[in-house]
N, C-alpha and C positions, 0 to 999 in steps of 0.2 A: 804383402806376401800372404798367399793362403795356404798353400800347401807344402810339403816336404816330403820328398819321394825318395825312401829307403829300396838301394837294388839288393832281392833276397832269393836266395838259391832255394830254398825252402822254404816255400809261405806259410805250411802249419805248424811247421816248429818257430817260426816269426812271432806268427797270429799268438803262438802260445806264450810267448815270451812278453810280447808288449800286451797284450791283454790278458793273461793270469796272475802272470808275474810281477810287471809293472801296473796292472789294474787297471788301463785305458779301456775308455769304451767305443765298444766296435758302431760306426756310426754306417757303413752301409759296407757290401761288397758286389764285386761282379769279379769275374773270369779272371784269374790269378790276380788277381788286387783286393787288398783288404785296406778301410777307411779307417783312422781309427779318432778320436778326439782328442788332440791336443790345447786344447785349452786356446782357443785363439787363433790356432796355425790346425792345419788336417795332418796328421801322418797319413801318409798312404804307404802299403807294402806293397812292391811291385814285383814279381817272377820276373816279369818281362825289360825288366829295366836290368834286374840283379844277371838276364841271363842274353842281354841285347849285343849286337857284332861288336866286339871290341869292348864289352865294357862286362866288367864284373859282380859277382857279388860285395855289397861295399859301395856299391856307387851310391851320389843322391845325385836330386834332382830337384832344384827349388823351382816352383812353379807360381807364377805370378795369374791372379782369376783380373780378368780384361769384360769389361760390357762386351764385346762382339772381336770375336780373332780376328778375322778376315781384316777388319779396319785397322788392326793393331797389326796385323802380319803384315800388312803394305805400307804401315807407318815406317817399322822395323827394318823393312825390306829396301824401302827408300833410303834411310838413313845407313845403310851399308850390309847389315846384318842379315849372312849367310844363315839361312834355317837348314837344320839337316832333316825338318819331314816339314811337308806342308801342311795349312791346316788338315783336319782331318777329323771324322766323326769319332768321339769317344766313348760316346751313351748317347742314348735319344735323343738330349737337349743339346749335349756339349760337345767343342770342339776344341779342337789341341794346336799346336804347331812346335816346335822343338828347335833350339841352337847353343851352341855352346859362348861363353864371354871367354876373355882374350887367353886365360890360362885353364881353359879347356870343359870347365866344368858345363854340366847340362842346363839348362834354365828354358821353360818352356810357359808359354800365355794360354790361357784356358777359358772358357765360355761359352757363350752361345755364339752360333758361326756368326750372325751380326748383331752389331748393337739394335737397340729398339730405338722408333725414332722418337727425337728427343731426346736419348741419352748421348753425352759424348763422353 
């Protein structure tokens, strides 16, 4: 597990929360997301998650970092698992894809669209 995706209606009152208050350090941001350092694990702040069709502020999101989505999206995909987005560009480097496990919650594979070769 690398990351943990907090859904937040308010990202500067968030951002000011986990990093003033609870003293995390802000490790990068882009466009409604804020990164923060959790020791091990990434929090991420998400708008977009805290304000996505059907889902509230309050949601997470555990997100699993994969060598290459696409290879991990067709493993996934084989093996039965409905994605609710396909891959998809996230940042320059990285790609996403998105599904929920059996009691509904988000869990989503993250990386570079493919592995490098030599990595499996």
């Amino acid at each position: 597990m690398a990351y943990v995706m907090l859904g937040v209606s308010e990202l500067n009152r968030s951002l000011y929360f986990y990093r003033d208050v609870l003293g995390l350090a802000v490790t990068s941001e882009i466009a409604g997301f804020v990164f923060l350092d959790g020791r091990g694990v990434t929090l991420c702040l998400s708008e977009s998650l805290g304000r996505g069709a059907g889902v509230l502020a309050g949601a997470v999101e555990v997100v699993f970092e994969v060598s290459g989505v696409q290879e991990a999206f067709d493993g996934l995909r084989g093996r039965g698992v409905s994605f609710l987005r396909d891959p998809h560009r996230v940042t320059d480097e990285r790609w996403a894809a998105s599904f929920r496990d059996p009691d509904g919650h988000i869990l989503s594979i993250f990386g570079p669209e493919r592995a490098s070769p030599g990595v499996h």
